[in-house]
C-alpha positions as CSV (number, residue, x, y, z in Angstrom):
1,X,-57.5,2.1,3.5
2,X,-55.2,1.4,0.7
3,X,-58.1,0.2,-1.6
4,X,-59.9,3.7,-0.9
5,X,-56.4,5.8,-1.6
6,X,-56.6,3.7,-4.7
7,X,-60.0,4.2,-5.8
8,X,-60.0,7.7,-5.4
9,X,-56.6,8.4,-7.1
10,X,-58.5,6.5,-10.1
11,X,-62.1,9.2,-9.9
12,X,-62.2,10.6,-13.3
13,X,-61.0,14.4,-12.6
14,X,-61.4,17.6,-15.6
15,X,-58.1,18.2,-17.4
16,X,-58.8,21.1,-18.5
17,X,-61.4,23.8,-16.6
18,X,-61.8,26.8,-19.2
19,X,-59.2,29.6,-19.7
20,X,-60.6,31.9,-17.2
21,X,-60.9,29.6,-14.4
22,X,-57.1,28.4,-14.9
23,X,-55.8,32.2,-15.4
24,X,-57.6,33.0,-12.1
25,X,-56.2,30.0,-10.5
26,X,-52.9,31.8,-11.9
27,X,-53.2,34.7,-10.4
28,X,-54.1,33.1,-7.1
29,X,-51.1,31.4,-7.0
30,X,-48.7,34.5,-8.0
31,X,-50.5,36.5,-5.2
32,X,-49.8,33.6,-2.9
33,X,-46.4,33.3,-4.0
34,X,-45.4,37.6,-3.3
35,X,-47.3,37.5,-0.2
36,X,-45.3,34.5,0.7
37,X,-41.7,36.4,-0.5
38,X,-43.1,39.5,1.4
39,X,-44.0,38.0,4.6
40,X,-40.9,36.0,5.0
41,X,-38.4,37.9,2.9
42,X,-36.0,35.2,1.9
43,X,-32.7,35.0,0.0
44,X,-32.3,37.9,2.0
45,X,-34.3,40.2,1.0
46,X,-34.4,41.3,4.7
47,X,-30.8,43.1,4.6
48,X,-31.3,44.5,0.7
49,X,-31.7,47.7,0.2
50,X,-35.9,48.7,-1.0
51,X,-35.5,49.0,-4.2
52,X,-32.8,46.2,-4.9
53,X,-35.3,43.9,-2.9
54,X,-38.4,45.7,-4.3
55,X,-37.0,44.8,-7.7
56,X,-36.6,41.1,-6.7
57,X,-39.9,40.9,-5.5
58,X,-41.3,41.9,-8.7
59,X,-38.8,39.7,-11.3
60,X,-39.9,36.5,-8.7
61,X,-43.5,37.2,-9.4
62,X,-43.3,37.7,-13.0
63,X,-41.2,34.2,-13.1
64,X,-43.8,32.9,-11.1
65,X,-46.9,34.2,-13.2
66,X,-45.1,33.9,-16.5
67,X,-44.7,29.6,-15.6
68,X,-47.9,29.9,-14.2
69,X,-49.7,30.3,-17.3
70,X,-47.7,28.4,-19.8
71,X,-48.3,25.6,-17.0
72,X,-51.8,26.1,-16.1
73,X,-53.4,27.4,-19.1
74,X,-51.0,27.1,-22.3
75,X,-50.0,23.0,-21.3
76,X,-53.8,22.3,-21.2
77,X,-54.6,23.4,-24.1
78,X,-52.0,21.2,-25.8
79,X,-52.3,18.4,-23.4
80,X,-56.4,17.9,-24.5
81,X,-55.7,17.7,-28.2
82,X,-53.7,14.6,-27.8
83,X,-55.2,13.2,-24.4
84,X,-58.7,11.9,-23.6
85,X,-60.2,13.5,-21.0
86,X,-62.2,10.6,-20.2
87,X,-58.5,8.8,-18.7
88,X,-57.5,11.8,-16.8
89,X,-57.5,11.0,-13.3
90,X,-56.7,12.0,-9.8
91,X,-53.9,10.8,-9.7
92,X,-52.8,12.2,-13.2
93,X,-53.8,15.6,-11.4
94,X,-51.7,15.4,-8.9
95,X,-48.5,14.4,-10.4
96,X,-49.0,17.1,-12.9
97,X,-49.7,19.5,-10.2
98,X,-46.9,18.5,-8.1
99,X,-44.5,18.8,-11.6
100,X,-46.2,22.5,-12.0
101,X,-44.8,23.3,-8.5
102,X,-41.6,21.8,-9.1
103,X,-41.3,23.9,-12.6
104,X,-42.2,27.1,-10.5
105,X,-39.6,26.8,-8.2
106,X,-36.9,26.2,-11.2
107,X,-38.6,29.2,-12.5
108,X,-38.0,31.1,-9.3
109,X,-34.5,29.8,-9.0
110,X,-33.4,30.4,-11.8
111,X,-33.8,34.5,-11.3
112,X,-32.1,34.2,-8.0
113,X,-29.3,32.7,-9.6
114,X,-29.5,35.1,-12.4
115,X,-29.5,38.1,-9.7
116,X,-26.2,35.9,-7.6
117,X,-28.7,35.6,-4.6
118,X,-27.9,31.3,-5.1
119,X,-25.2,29.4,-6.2
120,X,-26.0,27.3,-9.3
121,X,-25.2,24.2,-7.4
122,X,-26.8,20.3,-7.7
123,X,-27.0,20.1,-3.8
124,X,-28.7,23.5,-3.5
125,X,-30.6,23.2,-6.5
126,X,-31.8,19.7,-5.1
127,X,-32.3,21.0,-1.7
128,X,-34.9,23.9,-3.3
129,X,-36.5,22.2,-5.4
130,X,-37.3,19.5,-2.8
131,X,-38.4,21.8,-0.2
132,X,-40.9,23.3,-2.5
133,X,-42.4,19.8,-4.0
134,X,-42.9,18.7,-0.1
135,X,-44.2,21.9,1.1
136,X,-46.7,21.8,-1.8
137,X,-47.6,18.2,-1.6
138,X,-50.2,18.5,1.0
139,X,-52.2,22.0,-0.1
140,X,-51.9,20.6,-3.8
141,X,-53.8,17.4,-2.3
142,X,-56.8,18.5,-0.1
143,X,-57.5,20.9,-3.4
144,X,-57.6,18.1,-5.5
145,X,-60.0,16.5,-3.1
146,X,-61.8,19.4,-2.4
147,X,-62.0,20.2,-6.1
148,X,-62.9,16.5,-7.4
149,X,-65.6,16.2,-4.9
150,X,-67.5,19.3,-5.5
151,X,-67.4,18.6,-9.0
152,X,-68.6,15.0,-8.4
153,X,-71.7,16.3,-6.0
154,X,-72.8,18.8,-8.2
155,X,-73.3,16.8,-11.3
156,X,-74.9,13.8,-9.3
157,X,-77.3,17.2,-8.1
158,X,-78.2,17.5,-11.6
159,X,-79.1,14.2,-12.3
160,X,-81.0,14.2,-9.5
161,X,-83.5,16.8,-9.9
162,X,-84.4,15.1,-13.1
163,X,-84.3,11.8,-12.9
164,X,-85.3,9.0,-10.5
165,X,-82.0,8.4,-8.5
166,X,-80.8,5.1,-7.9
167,X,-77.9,5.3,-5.7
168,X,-75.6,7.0,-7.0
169,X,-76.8,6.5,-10.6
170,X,-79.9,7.9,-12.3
171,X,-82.0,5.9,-15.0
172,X,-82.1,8.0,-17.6
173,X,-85.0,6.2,-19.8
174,X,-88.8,6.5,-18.9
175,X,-90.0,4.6,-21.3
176,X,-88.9,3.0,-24.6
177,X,-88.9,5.1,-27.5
178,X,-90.9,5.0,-30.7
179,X,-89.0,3.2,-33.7
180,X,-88.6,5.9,-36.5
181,X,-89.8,3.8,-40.3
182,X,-87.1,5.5,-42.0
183,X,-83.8,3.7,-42.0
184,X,-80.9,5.7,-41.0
185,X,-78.2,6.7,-43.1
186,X,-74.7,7.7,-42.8
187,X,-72.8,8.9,-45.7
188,X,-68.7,9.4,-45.4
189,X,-66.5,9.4,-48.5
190,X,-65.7,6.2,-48.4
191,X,-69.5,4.8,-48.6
192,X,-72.2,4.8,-46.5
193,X,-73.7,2.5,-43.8
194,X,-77.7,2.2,-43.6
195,X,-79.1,1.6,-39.9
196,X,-82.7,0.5,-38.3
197,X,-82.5,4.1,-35.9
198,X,-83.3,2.0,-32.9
199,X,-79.8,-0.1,-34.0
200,X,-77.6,3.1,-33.2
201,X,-75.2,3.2,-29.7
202,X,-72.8,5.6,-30.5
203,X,-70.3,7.0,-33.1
204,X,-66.5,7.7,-32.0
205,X,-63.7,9.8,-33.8
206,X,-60.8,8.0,-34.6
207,X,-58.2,10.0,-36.7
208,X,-59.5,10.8,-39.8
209,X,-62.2,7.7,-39.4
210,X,-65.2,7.6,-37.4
211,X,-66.2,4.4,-35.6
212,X,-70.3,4.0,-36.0
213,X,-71.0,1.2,-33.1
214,X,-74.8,-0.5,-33.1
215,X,-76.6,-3.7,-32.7
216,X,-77.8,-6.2,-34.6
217,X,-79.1,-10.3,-34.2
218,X,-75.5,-11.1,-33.1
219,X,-74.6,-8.5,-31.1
220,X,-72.5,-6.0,-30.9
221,X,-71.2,-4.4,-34.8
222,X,-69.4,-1.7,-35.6
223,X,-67.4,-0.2,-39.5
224,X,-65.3,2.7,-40.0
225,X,-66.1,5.3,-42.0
226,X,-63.9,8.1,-43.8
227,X,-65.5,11.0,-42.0
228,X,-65.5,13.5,-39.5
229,X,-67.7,13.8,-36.6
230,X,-68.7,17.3,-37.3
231,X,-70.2,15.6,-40.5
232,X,-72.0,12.5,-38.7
233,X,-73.7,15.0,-35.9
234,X,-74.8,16.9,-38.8
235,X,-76.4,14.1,-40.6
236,X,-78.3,13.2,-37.5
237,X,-79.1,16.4,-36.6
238,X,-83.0,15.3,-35.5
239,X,-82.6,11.9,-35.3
240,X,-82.2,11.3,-31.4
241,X,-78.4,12.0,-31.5
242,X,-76.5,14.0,-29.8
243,X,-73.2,15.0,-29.2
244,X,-71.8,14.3,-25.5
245,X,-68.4,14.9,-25.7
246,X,-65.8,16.0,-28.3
247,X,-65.1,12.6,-29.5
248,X,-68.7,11.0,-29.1
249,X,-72.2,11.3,-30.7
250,X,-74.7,9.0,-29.0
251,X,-77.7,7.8,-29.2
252,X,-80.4,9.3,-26.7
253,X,-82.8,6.1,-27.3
254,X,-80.0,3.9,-26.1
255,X,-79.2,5.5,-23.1
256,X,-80.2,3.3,-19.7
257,X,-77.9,5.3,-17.2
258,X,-75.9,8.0,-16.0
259,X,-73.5,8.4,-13.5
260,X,-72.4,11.8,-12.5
261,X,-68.6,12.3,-11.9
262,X,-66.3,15.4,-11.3
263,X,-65.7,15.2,-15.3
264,X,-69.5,15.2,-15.9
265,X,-71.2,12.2,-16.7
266,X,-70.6,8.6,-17.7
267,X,-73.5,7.3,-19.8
268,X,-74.3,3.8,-19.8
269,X,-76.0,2.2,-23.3
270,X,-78.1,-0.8,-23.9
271,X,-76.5,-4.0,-25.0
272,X,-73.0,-2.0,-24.6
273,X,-70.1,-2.4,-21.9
274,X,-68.2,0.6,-22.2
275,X,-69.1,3.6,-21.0
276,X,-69.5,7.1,-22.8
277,X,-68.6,10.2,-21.6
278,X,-70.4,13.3,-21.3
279,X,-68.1,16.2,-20.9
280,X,-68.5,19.3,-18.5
281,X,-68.9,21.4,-21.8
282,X,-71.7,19.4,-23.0
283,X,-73.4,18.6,-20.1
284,X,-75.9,21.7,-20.3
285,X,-76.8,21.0,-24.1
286,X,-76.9,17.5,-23.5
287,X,-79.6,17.5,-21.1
288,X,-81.5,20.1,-22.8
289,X,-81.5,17.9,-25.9
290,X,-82.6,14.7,-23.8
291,X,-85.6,16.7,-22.0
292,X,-86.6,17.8,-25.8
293,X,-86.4,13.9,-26.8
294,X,-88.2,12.8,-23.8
295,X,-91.0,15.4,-24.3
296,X,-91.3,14.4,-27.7
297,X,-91.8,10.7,-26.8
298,X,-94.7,12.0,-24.6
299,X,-96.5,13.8,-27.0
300,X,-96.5,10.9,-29.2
């Protein structure tokens, strides 16, 4: 049981969904939150007078919205220029969830305190905050689930209808691909690196680098070159490549597998351990491009 809990805290899960899927998620929670206030009128809104505790009502939901969507939509945005989605987990989810929850009550707290409905105590501060973080807990969880899962299913769908499933992975290869006579070149300011086209895994950002991976005699090789990965997709525009995700171009001829995940996919390369993303943004063009390169092997 534990094992299981562990694995699934460990599923890749998406950090970021698109601005109008977390504003919506936003204003789910806000309308949650005043139908919540509403129903059960507390800090005692039930002896105010209307408009005193119509007033309430309406600075509560703006805190809540407000925190909502620095949380839910503005932290994201930040968060994914310095975090790889690839290492964003379940379990990343739901301590970040269970932090946004926490926030929103401070949020909430904070105007009751402004309007003198709380004292601006530790133990009552404590007590609040708590309260909210364990009633939360459980909803914020069974999403997560519920979210990861159909995520998970409906890439694995995709693969499916295309591909000859193996379990729960999908060979991706139907037959090896024709070896290009030109050599492959990649300039960068720094020099350039000549490759056989049927050498080529991937190529990585790092910083103001790339990292151009591929095989040779002796295995695995890679260089750094001064260069931006705009600039290598560019170059190889036509050349089998494609880019997957925001920090990865890959090879299409060196693809053996796929594995379909609530993030996207995971793409596994010949002659390479790791694994290479393909993120939920991609995932449309990246398919398209690797029906147009298997079509073009079949014609040939």
């Amino acid at each position: 049981m534990r094992r299981a809990w562990r694995q699934w805290l460990a599923r890749p899960y998406p950090l970021w969904r698109g601005a109008w899927r977390e504003a919506r998620l936003v204003l789910i929670v806000t309308g949650l939150a005043t139908a919540l206030i509403l129903v059960t009128r507390p800090f005692g809104l039930a002896g105010l007078p209307v408009d005193t505790a119509a007033s309430l009502v309406l600075q509560l939901s703006l805190a809540c919205a407000v925190t909502a969507a620095l949380l839910r939509v503005g932290a994201p945005l930040v968060l994914q220029r310095f975090w790889d989605e690839s290492q964003w987990t379940v379990g990343h989810e739901l301590v970040w969830a269970c932090l946004e929850v926490t926030l929103l009550a401070a949020a909430l707290m904070g105007v009751l305190v402004y309007r003198d409905f709380v004292s601006p105590t530790g133990t009552n501060a404590l007590i609040f905050l708590g309260t909210t973080a364990l009633c939360a807990a459980i909803p914020i969880g069974i999403r997560t689930l519920l979210v990861e899962r159909w995520l998970r299913e409906r890439h694995e769908q995709q693969l499916a209808l295309r591909y000859v499933p193996l379990g729960v992975e999908h060979s991706l290869q139907a037959s090896p691909p024709p070896v290009s006579p030109s050599p492959l070149e990649i300039a960068a300011q720094d020099g350039a690196l000549t490759l056989s086209p049927d050498t080529l895994r991937y190529v990585r950002a790092e910083e103001n680098y790339v990292d151009v991976v591929w095989l040779d005699g002796n295995g695995r090789k890679h260089q750094l070159l001064r260069a931006t990965l705009l600039d290598v997709e560019r170059q190889l525009s036509g050349r089998a490549a494609v880019r997957c995700h925001r920090s990865y171009v890959v090879s299409l001829a060196a693809i053996e597998r796929a594995t379909g995940n609530a993030q996207g996919y995971r793409l596994r390369l010949s002659g390479i351990d790791e694994e290479i993303p393909v993120s939920r943004a991609r995932v449309v063009a990246f398919l398209e491009a690797f029906d147009r390169w298997q079509q073009s092997n079949a014609s040939l």
